[in-house]
Backbone as a printed PyTorch tensor [residue, N CA C, xyz], in Angstrom:
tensor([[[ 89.3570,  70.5330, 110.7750],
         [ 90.6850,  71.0820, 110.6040],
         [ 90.6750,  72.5540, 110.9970]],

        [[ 91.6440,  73.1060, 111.9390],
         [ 91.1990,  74.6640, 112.2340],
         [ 92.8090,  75.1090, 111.6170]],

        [[ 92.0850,  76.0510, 111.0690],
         [ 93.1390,  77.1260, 110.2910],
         [ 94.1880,  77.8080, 110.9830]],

        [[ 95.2580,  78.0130, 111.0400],
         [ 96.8080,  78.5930, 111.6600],
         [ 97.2900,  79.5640, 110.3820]],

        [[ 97.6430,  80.7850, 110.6880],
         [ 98.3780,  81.6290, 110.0550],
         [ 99.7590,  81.3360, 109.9000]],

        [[100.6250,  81.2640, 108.5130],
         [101.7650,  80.5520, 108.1610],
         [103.0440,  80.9140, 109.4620]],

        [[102.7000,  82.3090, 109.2120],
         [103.6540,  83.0550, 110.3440],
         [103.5020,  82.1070, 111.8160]],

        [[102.6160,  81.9690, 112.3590],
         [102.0580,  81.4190, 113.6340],
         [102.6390,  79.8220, 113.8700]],

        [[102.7730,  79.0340, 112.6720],
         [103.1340,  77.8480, 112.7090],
         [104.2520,  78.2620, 112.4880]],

        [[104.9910,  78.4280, 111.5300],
         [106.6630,  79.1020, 111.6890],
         [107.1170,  79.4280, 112.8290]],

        [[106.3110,  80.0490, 113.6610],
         [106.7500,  81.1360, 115.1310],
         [107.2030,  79.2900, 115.7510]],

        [[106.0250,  78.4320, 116.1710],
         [106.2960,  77.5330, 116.6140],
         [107.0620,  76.6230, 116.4430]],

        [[107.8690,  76.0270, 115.0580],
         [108.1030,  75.5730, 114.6160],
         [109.4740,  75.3150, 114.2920]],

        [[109.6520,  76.5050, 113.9710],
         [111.1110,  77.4690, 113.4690],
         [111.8100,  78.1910, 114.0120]],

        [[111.3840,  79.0830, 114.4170],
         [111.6160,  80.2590, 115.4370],
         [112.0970,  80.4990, 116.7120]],

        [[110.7730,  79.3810, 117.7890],
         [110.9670,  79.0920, 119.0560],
         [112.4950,  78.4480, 118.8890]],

        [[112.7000,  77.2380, 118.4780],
         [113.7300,  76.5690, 118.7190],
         [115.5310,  77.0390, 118.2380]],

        [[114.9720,  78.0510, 116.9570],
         [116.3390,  78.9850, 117.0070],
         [116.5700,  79.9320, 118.1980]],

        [[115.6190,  81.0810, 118.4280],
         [115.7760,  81.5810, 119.5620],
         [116.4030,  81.1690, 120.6030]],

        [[115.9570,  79.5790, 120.6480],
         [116.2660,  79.1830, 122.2050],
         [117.5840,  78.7830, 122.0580]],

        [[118.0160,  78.4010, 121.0680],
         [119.3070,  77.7580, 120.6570],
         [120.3380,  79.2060, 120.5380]],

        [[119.9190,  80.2470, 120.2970],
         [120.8830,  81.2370, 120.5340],
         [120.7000,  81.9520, 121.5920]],

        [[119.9880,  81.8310, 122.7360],
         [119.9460,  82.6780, 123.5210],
         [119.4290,  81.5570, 125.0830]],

        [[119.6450,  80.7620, 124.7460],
         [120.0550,  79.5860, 125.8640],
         [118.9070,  79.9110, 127.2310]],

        [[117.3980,  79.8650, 126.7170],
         [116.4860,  80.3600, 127.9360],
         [116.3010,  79.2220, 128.5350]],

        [[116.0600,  79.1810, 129.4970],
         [115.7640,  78.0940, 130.6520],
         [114.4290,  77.4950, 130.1740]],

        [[113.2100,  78.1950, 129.6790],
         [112.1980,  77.4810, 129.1090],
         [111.8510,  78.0310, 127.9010]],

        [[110.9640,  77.0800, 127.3030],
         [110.4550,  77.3420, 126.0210],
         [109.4630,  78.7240, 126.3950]],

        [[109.2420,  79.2070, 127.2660],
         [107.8870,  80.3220, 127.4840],
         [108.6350,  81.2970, 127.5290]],

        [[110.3210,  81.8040, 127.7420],
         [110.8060,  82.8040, 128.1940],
         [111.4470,  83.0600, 126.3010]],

        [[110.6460,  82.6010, 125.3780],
         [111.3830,  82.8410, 123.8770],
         [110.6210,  83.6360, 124.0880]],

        [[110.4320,  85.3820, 123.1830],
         [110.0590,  86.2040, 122.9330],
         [109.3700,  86.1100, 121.9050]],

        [[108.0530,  86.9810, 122.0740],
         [106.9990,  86.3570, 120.9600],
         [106.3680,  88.1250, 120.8960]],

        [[105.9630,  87.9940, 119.7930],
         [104.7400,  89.2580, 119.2200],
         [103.8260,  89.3190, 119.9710]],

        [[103.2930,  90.2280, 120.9590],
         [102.0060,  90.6830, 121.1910],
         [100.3980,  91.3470, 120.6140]],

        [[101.4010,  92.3640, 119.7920],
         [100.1010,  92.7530, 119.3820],
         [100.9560,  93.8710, 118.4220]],

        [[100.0170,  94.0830, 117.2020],
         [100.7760,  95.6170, 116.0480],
         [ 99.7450,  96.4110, 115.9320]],

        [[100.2620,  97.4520, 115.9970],
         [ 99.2310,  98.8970, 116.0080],
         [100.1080,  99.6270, 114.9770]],

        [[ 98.2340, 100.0700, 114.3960],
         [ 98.3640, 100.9240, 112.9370],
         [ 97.9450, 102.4340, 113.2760]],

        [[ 98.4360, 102.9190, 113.5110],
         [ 97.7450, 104.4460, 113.8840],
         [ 98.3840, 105.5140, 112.2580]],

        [[ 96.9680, 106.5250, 112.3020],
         [ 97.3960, 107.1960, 110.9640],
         [ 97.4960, 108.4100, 111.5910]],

        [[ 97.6380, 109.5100, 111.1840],
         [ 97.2240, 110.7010, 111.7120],
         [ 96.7770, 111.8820, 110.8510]],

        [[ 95.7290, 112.3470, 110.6210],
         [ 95.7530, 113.2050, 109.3920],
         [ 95.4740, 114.7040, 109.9580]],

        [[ 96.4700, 115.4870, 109.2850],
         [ 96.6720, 116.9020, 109.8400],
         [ 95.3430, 117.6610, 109.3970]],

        [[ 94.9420, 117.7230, 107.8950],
         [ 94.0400, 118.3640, 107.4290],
         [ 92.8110, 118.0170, 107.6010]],

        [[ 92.5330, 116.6030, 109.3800],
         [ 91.1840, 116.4450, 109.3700],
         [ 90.3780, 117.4560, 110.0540]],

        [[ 91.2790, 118.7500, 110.8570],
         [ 90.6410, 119.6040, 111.8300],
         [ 89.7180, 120.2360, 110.2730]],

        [[ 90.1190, 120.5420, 109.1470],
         [ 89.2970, 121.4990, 108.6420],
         [ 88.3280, 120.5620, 107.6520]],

        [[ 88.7650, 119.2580, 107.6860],
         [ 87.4380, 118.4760, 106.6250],
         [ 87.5040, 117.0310, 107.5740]],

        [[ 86.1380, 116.8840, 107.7520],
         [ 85.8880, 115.7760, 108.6470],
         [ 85.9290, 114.5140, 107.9120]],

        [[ 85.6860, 114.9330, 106.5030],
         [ 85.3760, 113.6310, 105.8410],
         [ 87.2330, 112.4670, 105.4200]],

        [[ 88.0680, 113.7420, 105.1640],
         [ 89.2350, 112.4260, 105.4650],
         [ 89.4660, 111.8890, 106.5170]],

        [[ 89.3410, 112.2490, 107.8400],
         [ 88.9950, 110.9850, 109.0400],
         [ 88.3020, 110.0570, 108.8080]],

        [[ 87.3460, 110.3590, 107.7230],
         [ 86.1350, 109.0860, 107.6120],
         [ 86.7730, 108.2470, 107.0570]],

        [[ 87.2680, 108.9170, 105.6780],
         [ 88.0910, 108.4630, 104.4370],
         [ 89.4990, 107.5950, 105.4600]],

        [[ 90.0220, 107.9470, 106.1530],
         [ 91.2510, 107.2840, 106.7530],
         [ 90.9330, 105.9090, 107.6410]],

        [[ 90.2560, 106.2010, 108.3610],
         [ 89.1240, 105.2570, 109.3590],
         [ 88.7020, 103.6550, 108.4830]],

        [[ 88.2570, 104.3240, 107.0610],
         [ 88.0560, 103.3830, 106.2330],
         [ 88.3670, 102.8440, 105.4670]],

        [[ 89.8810, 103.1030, 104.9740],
         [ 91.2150, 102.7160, 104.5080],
         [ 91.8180, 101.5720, 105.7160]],

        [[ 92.1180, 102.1070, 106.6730],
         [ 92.9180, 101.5410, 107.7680],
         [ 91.9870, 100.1540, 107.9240]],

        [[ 90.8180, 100.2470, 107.8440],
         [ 89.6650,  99.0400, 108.4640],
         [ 90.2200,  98.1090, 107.1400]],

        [[ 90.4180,  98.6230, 105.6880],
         [ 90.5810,  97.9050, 105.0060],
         [ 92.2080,  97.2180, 105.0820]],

        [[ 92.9240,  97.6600, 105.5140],
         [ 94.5880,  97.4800, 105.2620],
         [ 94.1920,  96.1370, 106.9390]],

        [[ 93.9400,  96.4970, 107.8720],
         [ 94.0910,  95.7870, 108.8690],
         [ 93.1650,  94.7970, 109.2410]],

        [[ 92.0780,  94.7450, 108.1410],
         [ 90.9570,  93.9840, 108.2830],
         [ 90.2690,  93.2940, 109.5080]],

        [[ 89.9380,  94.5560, 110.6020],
         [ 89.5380,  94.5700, 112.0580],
         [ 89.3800,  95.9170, 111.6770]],

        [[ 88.0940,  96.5460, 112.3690],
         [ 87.3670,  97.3110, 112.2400],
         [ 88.0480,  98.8190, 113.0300]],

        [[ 88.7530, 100.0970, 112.6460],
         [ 89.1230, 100.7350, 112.9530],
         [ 88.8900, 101.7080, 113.8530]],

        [[ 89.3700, 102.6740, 114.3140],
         [ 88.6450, 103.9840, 115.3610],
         [ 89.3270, 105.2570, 115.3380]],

        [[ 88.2100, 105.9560, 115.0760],
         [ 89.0580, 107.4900, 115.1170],
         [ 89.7470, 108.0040, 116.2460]],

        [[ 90.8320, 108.9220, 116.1890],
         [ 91.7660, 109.0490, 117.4180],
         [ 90.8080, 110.4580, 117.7110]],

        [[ 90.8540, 111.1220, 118.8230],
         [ 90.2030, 112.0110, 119.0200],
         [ 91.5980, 113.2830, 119.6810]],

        [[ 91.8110, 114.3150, 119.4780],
         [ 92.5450, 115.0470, 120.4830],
         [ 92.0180, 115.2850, 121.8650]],

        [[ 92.8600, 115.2240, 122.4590],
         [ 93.0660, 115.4700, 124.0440],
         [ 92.9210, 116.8730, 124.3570]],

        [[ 93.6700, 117.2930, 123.7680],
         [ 93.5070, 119.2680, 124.3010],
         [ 93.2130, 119.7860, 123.2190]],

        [[ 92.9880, 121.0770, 123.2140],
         [ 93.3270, 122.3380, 122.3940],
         [ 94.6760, 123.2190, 122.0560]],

        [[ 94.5190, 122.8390, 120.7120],
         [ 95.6820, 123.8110, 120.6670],
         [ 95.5560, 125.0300, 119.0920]],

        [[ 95.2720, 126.1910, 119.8000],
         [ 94.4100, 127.3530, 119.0780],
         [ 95.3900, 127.9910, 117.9210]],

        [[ 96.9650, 127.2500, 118.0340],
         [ 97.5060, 127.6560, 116.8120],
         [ 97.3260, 126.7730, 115.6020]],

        [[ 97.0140, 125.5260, 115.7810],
         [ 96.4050, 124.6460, 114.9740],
         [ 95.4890, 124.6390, 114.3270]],

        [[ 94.2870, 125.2770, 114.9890],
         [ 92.4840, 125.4690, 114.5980],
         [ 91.8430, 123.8710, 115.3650]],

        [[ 92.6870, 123.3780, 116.5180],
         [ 92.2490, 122.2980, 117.0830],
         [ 91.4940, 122.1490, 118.1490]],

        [[ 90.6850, 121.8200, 118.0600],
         [ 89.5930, 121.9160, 119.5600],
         [ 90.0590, 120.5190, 120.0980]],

        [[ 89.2880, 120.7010, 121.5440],
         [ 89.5630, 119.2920, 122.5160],
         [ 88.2700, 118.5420, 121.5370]],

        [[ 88.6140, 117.3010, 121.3550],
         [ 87.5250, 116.1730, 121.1070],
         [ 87.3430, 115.8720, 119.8580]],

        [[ 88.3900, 116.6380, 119.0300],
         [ 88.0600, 116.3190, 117.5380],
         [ 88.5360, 114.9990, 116.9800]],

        [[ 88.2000, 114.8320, 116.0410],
         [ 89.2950, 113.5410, 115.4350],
         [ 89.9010, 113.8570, 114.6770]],

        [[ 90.9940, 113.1370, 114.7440],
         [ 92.3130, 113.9800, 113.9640],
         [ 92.6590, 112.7650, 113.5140]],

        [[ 92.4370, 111.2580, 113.3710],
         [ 93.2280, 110.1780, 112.7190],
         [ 92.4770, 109.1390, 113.0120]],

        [[ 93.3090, 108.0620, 112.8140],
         [ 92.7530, 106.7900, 112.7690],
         [ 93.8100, 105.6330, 113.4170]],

        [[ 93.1700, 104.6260, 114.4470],
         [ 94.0890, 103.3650, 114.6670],
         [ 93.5640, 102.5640, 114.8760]],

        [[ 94.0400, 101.2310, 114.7170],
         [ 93.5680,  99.5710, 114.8320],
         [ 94.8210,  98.9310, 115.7280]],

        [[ 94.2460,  98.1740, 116.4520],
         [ 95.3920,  97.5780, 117.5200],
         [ 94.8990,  95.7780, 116.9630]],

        [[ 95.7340,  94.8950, 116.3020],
         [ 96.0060,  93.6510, 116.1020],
         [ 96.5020,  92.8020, 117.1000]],

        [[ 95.5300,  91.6200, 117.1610],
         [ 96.1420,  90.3010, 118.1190],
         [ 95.9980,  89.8360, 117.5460]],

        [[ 96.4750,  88.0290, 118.0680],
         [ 96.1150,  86.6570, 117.4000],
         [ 96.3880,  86.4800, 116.0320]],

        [[ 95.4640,  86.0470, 115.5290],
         [ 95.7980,  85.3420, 113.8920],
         [ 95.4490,  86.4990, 113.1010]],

        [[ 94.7510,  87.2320, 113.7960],
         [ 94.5850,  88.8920, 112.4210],
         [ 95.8940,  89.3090, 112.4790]],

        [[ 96.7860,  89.8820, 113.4760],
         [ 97.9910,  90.5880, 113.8480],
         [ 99.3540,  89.4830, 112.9330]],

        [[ 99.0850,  88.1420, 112.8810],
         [100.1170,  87.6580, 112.0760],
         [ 99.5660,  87.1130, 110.7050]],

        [[ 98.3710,  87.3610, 110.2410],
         [ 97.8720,  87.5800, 108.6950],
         [ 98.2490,  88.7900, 108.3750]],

        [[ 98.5760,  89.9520, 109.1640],
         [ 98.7100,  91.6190, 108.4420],
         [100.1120,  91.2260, 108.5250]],

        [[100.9290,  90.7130, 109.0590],
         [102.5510,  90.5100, 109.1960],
         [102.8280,  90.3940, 107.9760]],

        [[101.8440,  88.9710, 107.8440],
         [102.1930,  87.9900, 105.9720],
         [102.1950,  88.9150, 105.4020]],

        [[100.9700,  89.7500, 104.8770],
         [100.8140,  90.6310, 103.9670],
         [101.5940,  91.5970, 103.8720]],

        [[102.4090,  92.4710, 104.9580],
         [103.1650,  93.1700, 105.4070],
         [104.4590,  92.7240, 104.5000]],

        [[104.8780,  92.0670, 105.4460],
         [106.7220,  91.5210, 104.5700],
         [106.2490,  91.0800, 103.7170]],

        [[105.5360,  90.2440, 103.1810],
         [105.7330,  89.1870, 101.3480],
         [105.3810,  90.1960, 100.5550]],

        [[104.0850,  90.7590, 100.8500],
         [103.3320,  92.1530,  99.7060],
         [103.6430,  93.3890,  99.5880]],

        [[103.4410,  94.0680, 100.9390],
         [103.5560,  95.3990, 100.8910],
         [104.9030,  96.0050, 100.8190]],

        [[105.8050,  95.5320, 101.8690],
         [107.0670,  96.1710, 101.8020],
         [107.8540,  95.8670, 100.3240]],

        [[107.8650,  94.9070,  99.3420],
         [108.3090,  95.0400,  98.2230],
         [108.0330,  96.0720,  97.5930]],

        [[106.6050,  96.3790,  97.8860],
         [105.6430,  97.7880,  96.6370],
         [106.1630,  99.3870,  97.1310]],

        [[107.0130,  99.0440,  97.9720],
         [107.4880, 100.4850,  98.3630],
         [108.4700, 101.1240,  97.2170]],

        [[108.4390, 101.7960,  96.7260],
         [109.3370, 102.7030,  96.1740],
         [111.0270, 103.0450,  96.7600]],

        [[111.8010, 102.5090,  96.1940],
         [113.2830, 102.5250,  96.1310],
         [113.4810, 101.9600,  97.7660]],

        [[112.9270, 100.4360,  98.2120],
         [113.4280,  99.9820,  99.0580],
         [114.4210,  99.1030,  99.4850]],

        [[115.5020,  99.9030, 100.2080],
         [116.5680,  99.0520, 100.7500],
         [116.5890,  98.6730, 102.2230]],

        [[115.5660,  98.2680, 102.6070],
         [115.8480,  97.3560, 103.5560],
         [115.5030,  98.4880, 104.9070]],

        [[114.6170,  97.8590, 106.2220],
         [114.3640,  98.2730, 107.3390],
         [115.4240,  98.9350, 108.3700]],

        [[115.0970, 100.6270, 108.5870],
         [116.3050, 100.4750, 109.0360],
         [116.3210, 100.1920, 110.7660]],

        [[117.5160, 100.1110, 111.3240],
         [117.5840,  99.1480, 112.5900],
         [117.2870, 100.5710, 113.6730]],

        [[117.3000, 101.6600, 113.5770],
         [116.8160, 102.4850, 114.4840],
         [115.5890, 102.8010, 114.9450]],

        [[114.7180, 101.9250, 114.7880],
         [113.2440, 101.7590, 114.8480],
         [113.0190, 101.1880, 116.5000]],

        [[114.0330, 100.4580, 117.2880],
         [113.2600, 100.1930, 118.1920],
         [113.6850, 101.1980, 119.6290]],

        [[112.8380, 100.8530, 120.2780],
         [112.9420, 101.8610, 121.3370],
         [113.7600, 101.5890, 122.5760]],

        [[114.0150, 100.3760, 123.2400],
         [115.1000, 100.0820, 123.9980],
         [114.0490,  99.1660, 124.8380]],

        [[112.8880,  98.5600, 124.8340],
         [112.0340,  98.0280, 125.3240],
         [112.0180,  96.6420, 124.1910]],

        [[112.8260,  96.6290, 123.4980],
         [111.8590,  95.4830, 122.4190],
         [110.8840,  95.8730, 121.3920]],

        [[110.3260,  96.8950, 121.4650],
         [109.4430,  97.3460, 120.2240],
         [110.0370,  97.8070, 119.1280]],

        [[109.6410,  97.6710, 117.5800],
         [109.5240,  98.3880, 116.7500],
         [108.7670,  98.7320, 115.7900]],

        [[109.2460,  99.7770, 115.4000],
         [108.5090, 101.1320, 114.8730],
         [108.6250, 101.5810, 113.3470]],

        [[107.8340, 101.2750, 112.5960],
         [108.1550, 101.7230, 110.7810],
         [107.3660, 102.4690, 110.5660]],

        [[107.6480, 103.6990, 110.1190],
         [106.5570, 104.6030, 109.1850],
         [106.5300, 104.2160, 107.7300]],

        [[105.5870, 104.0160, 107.2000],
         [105.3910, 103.9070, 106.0670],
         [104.8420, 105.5430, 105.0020]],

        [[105.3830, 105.9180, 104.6490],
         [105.2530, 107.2720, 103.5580],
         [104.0050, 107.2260, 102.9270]],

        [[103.5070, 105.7840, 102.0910],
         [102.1320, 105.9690, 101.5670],
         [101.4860, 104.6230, 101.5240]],

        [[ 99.5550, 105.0270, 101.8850],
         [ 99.0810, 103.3410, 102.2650],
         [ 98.4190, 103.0960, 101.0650]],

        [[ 99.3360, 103.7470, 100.1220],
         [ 98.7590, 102.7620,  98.2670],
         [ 99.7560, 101.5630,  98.3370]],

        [[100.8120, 101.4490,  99.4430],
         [101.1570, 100.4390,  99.5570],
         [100.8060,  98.9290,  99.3520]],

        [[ 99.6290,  98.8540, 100.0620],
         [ 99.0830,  98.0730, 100.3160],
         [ 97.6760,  97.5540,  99.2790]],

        [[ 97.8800,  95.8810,  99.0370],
         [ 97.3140,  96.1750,  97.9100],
         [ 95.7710,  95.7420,  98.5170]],

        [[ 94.8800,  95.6790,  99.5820],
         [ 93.8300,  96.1740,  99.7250],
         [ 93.1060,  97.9630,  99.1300]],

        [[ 93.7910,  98.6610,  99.1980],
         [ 93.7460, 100.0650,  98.5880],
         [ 93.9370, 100.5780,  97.1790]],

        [[ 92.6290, 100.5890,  96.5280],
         [ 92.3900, 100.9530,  95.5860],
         [ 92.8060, 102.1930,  95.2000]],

        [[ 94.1770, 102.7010,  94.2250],
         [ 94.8290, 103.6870,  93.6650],
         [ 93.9520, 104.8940,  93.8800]],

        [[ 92.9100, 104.4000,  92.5430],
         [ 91.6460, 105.2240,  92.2380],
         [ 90.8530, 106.0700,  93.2590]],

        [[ 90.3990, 105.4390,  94.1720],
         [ 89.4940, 105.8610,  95.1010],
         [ 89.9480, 106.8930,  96.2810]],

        [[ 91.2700, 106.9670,  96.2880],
         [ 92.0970, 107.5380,  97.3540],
         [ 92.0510, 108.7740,  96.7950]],

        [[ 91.8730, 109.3660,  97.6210],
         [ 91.6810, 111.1190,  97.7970],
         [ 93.2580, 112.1090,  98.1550]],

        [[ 93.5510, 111.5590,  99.0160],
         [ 95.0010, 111.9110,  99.7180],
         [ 95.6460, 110.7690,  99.9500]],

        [[ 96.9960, 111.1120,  99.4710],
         [ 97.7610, 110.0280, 100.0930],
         [ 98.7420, 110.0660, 101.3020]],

        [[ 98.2910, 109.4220, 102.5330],
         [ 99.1990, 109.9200, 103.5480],
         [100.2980, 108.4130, 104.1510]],

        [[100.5930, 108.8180, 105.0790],
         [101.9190, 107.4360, 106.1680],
         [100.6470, 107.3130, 107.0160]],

        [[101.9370, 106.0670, 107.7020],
         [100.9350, 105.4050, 108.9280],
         [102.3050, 104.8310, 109.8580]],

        [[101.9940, 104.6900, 110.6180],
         [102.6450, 104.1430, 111.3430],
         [102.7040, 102.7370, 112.5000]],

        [[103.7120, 102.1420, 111.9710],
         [103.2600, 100.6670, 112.4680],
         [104.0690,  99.9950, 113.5020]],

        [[103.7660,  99.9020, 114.7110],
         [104.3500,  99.4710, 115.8260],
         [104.2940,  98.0040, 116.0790]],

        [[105.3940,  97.2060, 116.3860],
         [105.4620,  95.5920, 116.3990],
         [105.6370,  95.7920, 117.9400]],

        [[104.9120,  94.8610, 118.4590],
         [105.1520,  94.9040, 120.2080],
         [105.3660,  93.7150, 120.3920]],

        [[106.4370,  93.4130, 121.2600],
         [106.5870,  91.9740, 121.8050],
         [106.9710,  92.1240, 122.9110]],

        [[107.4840,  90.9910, 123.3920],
         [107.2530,  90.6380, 124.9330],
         [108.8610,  90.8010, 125.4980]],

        [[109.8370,  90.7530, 124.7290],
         [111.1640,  90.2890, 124.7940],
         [111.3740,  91.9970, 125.4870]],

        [[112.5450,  92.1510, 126.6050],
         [112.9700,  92.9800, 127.4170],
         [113.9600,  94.1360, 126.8830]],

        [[114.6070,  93.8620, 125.4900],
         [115.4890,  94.6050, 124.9970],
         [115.5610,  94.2020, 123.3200]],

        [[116.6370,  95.1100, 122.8340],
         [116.3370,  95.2290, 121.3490],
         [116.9200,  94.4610, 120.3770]],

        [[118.0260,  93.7600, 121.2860],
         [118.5420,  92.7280, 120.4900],
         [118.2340,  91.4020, 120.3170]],

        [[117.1560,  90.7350, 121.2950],
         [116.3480,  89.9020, 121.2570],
         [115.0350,  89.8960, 120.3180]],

        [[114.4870,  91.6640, 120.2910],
         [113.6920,  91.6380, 118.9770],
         [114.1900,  91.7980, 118.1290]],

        [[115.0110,  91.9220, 117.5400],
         [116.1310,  92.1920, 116.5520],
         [115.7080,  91.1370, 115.7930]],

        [[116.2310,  89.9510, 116.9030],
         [116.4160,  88.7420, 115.8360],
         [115.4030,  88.0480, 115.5590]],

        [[114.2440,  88.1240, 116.5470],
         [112.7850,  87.5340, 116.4800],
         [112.2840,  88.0560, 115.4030]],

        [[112.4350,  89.4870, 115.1660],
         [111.9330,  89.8580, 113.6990],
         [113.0460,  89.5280, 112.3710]],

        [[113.7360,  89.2380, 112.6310],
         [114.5480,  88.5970, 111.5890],
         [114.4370,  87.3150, 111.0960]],

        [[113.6100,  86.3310, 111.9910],
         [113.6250,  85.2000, 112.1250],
         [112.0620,  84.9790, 111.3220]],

        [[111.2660,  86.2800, 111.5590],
         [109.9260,  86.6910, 110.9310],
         [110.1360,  86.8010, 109.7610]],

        [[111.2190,  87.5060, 109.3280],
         [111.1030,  87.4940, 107.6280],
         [111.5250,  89.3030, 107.1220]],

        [[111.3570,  89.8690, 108.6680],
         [111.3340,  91.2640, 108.0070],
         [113.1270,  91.5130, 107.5370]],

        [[113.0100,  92.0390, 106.3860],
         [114.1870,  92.7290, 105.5260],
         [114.6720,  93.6520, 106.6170]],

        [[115.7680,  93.7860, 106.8240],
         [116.7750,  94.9300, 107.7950],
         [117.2930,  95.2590, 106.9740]],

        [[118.6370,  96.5140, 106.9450],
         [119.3830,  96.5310, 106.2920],
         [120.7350,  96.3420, 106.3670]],

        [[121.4420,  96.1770, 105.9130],
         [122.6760,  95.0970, 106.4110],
         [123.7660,  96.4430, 106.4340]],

        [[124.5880,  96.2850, 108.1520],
         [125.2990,  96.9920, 108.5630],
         [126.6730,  97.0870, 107.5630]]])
């Protein structure tokens, strides 16, 4: 018996055939589907302590459960105290059945544990089909132990799909489960 992520059988199941039923595609391959979600953190105060990059690096590995990487800067910039090559954050890029196990956990777990939440708001995507949520703090998430956290910072979480514009992901993520907020 090989294992399928709930989301993944839903996508097939549920999803494909609404899509297609509201948006009348010529084939089942032209429904718009998730590619891949990226977690990138960024921590300002890693130029002067190296160890919350470590500390972030190893949070993120835990929230996305795929092994993380420090972001490094590109240039210098001497009003900062930033040299070229430092690390300044942390990101994980999700496919396949990891990318729609962090989804599950995402909408059913985490986004409830947010503090005074009403709902995703719809200015998140970019005019390509993507969207974009910052999250304020990753005690969100209940891989992350309260206790152990040093600083609490955001992250930012990008949904990428394949679909050409924003009203097609609109509804693909609606059809996912994620909370919007109602116009």
């Amino acid at each position: 018996m090989n294992y399928a992520p709930k989301l993944r059988t839903k996508y097939t199941e549920e999803i494909v055939p609404a899509m297609n039923e509201k948006f009348k595609y010529k084939s089942v391959m032209e429904v718009p589907r998730i590619t891949k979600v990226c977690l990138n953190q960024g921590v300002g105060e890693g130029v002067s302590d190296k160890k919350l990059v470590d500390a972030a690096v190893e949070q993120m590995t835990l929230i996305a459960g795929q092994a993380a990487v420090a972001t490094i800067s590109k240039k210098a910039i001497s009003n900062f105290k930033l040299r070229e090559d430092m690390p300044i954050g942390a990101k994980v890029t999700l496919r396949g059945d990891k990318m729609y196990e962090f989804l599950e956990r995402f909408i059913d777990i985490s986004l409830p544990r947010v503090r005074d939440f009403q709902g995703l708001a719809v200015k998140g995507f970019d005019g390509r089909g993507n969207y974009t949520i910052g999250v304020k703090e990753q005690i969100i998430f209940p891989e992350i132990d309260i206790d152990k956290v040093s600083r609490i910072t955001g992250m930012d979480i990008t949904i990428v799909t394949n679909s050409g514009n924003d009203i097609e992901c609109l509804e693909l993520l609606k059809l996912f489960g994620m909370p919007f907020k109602k116009k």
